[in-house]
C-alpha positions in Angstrom: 0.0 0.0 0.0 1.2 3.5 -0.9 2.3 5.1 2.6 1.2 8.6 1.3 -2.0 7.9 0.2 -2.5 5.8 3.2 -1.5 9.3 5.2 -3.7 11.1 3.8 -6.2 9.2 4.2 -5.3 8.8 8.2 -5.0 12.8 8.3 -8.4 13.2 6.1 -10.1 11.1 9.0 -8.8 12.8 11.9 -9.7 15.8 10.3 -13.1 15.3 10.5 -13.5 14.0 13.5 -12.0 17.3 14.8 -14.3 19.1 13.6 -17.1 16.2 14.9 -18.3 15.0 11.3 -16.6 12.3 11.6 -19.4 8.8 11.5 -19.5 5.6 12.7 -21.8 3.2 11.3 -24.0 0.9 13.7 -24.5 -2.9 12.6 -28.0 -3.9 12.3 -29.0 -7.5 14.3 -32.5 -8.1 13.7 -35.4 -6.9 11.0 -35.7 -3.2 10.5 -38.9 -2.3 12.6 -39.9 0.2 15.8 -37.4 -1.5 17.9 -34.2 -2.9 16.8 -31.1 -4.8 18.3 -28.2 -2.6 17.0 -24.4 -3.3 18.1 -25.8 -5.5 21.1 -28.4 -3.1 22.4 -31.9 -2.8 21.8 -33.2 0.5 20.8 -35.9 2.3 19.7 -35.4 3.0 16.0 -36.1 6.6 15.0 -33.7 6.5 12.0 -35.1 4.3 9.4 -36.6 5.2 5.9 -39.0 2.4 6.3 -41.9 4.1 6.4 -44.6 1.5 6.0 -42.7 -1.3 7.6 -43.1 -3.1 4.5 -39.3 -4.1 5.1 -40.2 -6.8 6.8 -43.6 -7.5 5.6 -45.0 -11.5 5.4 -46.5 -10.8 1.9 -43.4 -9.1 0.7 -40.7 -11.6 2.3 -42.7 -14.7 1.1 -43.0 -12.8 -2.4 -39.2 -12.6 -2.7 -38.5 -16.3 -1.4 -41.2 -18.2 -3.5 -39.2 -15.6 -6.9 -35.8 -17.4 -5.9 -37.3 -20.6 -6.2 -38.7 -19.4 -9.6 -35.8 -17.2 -10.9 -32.8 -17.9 -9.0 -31.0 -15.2 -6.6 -29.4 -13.0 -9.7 -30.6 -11.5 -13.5 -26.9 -12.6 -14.7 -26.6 -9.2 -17.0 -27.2 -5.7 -17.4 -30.9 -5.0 -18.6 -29.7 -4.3 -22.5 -28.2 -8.0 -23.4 -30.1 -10.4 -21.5 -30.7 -9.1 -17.4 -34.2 -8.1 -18.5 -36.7 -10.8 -16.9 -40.4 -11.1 -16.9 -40.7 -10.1 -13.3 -38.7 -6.8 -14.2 -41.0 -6.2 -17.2 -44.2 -6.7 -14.4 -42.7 -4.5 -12.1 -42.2 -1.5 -14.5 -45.7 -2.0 -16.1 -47.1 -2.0 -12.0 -45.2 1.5 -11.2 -46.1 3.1 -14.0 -50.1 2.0 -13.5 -49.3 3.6 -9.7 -48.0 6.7 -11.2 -50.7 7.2 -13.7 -47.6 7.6 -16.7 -47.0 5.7 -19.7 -44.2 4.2 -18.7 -41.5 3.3 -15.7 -38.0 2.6 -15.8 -36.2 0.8 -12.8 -33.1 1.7 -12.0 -31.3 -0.6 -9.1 -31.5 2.9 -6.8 -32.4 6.4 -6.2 -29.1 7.9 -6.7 -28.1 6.1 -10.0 -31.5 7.2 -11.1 -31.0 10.1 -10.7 -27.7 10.5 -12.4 -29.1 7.8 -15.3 -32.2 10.0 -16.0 -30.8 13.9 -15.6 -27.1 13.8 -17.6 -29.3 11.7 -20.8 -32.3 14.2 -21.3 -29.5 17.7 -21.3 -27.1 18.9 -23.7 -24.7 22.3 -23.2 -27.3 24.0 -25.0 -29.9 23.4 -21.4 -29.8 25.0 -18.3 -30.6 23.5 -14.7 -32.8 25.7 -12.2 -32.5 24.0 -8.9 -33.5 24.5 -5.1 -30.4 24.6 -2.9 -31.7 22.2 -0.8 -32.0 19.4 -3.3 -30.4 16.0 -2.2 -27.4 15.1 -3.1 -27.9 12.4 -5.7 -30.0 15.3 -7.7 -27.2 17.6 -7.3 -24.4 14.7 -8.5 -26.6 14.2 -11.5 -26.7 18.0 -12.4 -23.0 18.2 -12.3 -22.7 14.7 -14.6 -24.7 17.0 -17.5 -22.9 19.3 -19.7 -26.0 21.6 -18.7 -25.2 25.2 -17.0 -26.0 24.9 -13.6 -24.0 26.4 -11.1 -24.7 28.5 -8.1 -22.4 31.2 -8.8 -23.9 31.4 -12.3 -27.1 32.2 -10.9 -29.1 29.2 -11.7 -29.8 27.6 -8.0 -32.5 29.4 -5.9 -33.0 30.3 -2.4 -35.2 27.2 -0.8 -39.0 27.2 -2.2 -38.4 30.8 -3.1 -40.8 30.9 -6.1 -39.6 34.8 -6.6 -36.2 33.5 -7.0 -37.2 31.0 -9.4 -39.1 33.1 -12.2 -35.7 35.4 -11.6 -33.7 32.5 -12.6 -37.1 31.3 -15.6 -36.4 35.0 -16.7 -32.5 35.2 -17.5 -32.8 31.3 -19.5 -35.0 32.5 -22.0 -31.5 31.9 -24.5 -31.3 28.2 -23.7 -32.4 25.5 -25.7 -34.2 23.3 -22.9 -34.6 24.7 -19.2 -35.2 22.2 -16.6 -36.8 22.9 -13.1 -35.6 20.8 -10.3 -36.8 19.9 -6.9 -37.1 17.3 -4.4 -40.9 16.9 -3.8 -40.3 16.2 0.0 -36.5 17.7 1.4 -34.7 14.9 3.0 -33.4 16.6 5.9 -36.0 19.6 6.8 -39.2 17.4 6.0 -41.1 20.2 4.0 -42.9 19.5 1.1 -41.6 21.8 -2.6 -44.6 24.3 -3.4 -45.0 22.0 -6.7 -48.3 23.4 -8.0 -46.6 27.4 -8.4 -43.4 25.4 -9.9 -45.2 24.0 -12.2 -47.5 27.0 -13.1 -43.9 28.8 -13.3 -42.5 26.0 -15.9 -45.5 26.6 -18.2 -45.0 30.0 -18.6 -41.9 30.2 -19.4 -41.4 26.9 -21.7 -39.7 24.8 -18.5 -40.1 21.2 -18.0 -40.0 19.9 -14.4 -38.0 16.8 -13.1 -39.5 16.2 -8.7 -37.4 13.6 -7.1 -40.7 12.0 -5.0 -37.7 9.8 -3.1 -39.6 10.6 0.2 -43.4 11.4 -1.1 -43.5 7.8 -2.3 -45.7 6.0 0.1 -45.9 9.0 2.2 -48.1 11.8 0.2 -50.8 11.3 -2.8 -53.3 8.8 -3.5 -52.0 5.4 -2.3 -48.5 7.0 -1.2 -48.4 7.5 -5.3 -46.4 11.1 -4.5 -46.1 14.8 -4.8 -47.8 14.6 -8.7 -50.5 13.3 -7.4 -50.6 14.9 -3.9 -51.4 17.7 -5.4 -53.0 16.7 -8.7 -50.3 17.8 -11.1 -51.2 14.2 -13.5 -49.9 15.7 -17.0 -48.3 18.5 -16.2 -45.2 17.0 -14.2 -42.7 15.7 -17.2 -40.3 13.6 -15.2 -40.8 11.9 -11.5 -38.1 10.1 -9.8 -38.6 7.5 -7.3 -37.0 5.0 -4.7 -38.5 1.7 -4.0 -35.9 1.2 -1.1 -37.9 3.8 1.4 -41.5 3.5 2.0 -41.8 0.2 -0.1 -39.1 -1.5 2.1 -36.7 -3.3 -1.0 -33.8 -1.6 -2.9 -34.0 0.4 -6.2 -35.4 3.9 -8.1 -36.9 4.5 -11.0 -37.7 7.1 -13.6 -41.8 7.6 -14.6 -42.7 9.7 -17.4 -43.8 9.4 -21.1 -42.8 6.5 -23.3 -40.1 8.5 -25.2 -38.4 9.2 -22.1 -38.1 5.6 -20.9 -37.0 5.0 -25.1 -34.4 7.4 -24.6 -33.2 6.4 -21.3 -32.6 2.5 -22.2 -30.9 4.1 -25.1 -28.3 6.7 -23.1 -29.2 6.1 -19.5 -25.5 5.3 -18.5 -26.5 3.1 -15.2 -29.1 1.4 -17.0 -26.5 0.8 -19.5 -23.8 -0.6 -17.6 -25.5 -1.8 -14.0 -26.5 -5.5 -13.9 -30.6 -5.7 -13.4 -32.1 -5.9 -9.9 -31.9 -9.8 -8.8 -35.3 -10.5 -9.6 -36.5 -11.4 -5.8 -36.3 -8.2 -5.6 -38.7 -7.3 -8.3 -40.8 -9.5 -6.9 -41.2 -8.2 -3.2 -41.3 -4.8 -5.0 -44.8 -6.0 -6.8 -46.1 -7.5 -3.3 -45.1 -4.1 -2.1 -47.4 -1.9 -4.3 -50.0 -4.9 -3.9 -50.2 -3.7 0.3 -50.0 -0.5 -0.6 -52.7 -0.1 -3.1 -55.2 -2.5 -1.1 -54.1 -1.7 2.7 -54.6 1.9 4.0 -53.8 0.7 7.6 -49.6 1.1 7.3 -50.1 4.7 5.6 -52.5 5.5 8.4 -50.7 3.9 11.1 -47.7 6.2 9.6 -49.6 9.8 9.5 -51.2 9.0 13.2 -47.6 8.5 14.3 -46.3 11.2 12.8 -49.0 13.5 13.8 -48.0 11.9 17.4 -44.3 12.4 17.5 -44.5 15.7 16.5 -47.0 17.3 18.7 -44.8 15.3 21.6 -41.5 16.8 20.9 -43.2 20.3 20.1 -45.3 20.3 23.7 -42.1 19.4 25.4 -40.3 22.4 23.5 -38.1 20.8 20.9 -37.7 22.6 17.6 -39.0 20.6 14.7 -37.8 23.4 11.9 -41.5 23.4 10.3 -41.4 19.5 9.2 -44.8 18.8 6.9 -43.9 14.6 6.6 -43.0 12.3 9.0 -39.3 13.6 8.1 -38.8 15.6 11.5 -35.8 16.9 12.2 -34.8 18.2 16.1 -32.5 21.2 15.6 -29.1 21.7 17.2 -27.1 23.9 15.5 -23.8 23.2 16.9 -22.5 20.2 15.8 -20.4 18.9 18.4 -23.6 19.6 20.8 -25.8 17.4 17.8 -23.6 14.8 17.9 -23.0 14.7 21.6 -27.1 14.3 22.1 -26.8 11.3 19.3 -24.2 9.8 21.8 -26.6 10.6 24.6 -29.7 9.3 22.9 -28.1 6.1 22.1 -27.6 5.4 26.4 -31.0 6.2 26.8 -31.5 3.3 24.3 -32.6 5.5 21.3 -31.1 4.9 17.9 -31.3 8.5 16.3 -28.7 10.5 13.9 -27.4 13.4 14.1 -27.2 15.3 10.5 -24.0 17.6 10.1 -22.2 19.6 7.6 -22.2 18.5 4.4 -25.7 16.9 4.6 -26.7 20.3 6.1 -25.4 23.9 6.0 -22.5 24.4 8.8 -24.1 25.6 11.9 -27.9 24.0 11.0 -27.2 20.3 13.0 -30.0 18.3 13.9 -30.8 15.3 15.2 -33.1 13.6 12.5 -36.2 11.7 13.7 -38.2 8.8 11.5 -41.5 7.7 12.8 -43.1 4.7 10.9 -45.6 2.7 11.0 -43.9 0.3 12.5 -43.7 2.3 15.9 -46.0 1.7 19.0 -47.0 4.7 21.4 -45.0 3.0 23.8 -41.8 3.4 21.6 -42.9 7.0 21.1 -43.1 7.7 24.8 -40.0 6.3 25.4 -37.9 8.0 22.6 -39.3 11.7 23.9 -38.2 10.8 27.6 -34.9 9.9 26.1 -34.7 13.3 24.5 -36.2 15.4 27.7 -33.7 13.5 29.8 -30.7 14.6 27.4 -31.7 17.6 26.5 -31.2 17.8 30.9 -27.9 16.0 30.8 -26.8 18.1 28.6 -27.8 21.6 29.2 -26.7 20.4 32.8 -23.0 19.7 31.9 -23.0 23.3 29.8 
């Protein structure tokens, strides 16, 4: 091994622990659910994106085991020269039923959807308008595009500032194609974009609108069928991103839209390209999936009353949930020593929740980040807000 590389990477390390960004992943014993058994100790999970607690479902795990029998464990190939199977064709067709498009195609995540989809459908003759607070895997994708896009060119806008956008729909009026950008639900603040005045802005100006619906799906709209139809946008929303990892519990993303855009994407979509397909268990447990979801309110329910729950707990008791809208609900810090000294905390008073520093969020804007599902019980409710009232004590205590 290269003892300067290996240096650096040492240095790089301490470096961040330093300045306390520094993470350490916990290892997972049991199922994903309410309560876990995490590094030896069970804890009340507040961290998971399993929304639905479809993870660990019985008609979604026997879904995936009676597909291995059927279709072995992997596709063998990418989707273009032989990983395409039946279930995979099912699956697509299914999604794109649920997102009322003509077409669906899977990707094997959010992120590589997302820089599959955004990088094909630009040229350097395009602009990108985008929120600053859009996730990451949007923001990688921008920058894989030859698209102008950058801040200091002017073409990101201050968070749901719908003035800022038209300023930005304005100044494009030379580029060839000018795409509008947003996450439908921000992954760290839990707000939901304003998407009816983006789109009204995209039509009057000749925009087209891509919403990453990573954390609407199975959260907001008809069915947990997202932002586009949250708000009733069918037909005026070109291009809808989505994960089938979160609220549906599996692994994977996918691009819905018209048919041409699916054509072009199995054409140039670079991950579809050169990715081997989903093993097809997982296509399978991702149709059982959308069959509870389409025919068993209960988990989406079970979700909202939680969330509804957990939120009016932590704001009677005086905690600062930075105007979350979705079951997204952030607990803000600021400092982010102090945020990841109360994850430390937390995790004594047997609570598994994360604290989010820079570069997730903005230096100075740490918070813990809290996940209730519908896997949670009052019971694991009550007990996570005493964990937090007791180390918000601890902790102010030791100031």
């Amino acid at each position: 091994m290269n003892p300067g590389l290996q240096d650096w990477l040492t240095n790089q390390s301490q470096a961040l622990r330093d300045q306390n960004l520094y993470k350490v992943p916990k290892i997972l014993e049991t199922p994903a659910g309410g309560r876990v058994r995490m590094d030896g100790k069970e804890v009340v999970n507040m961290s998971s994106n399993n929304y639905l607690g479809l993870a660990n479902h019985p008609q979604v795990r026997q879904a995936a085991l009676d597909a291995i029998e059927k279709w072995g464990v992997g596709a063998g190939a990418v989707r273009w020269i032989g990983g395409t199977m039946k279930v995979h064709d099912e699956l697509e067709q299914r999604l794109a039923r649920f997102k009322n498009v003509e077409a669906v195609l899977a990707f094997t995540s959010g992120f590589t959807a997302n820089s599959g989809c955004i990088p094909a459908v630009l040229t350097d003759k395009d602009v990108v308008i985008s929120d600053e607070l859009n996730h990451a895997s949007i923001i990688d994708g921008v920058r894989l595009s030859p698209a102008s896009y950058r801040k200091s060119e002017g073409w990101v806008y201050a968070h749901k500032d719908m003035d800022g956008l038209e300023d930005c729909l304005r100044r494009a009026g030379g580029f060839e194609k000018r795409m509008i950008i947003t996450d439908g639900v921000f992954s760290m603040d839990g707000d939901i974009a304003p998407l009816p005045d983006i789109v009204a802005l995209a039509e009057k100006y000749g925009a087209f609108v891509m919403v990453d619906d990573a954390h609407a799906s199975g959260v907001l709209g008809k069915n947990g069928a997202g932002t586009t139809s949250h708000f009733d946008l069918y037909g005026r929303v070109d291009i809808q991103l989505g994960t089938l990892s979160k609220a549906l519990g599996v692994v994977g993303g996918y691009i819905a839209g018209s048919a041409p855009l699916k054509d072009w994407l199995v054409q140039r979509g670079r991950p579809y390209l050169f990715s081997t397909a989903l093993p097809p268990m997982v296509a399978a447990a991702l149709i059982a999936a959308l069959d509870v979801m389409e025919n068993d309110p209960k988990p989406m329910q079970r979700l909202w009353e939680n969330t509804a729950a957990w939120k009016g707990m932590l704001q009677e008791a005086g905690f600062d949930t930075m105007g979350s809208e979705t079951p997204i609900t952030p607990v803000y810090v600021g400092d982010e020593g102090e945020a990841q000294r109360t994850e430390r905390a937390l995790w004594d008073e047997g609570v598994y929740a994360l604290s989010i520093v820079f570069p997730t969020v903005a230096r100075g804007k740490a918070r813990i980040r809290t996940m209730p599902s519908a896997a949670h019980t009052q019971a694991d409710l009550e007990a996570a807000l005493e964990a937090f009232v007791r180390v918000r004590e601890r902790l102010m205590g030791s100031r």
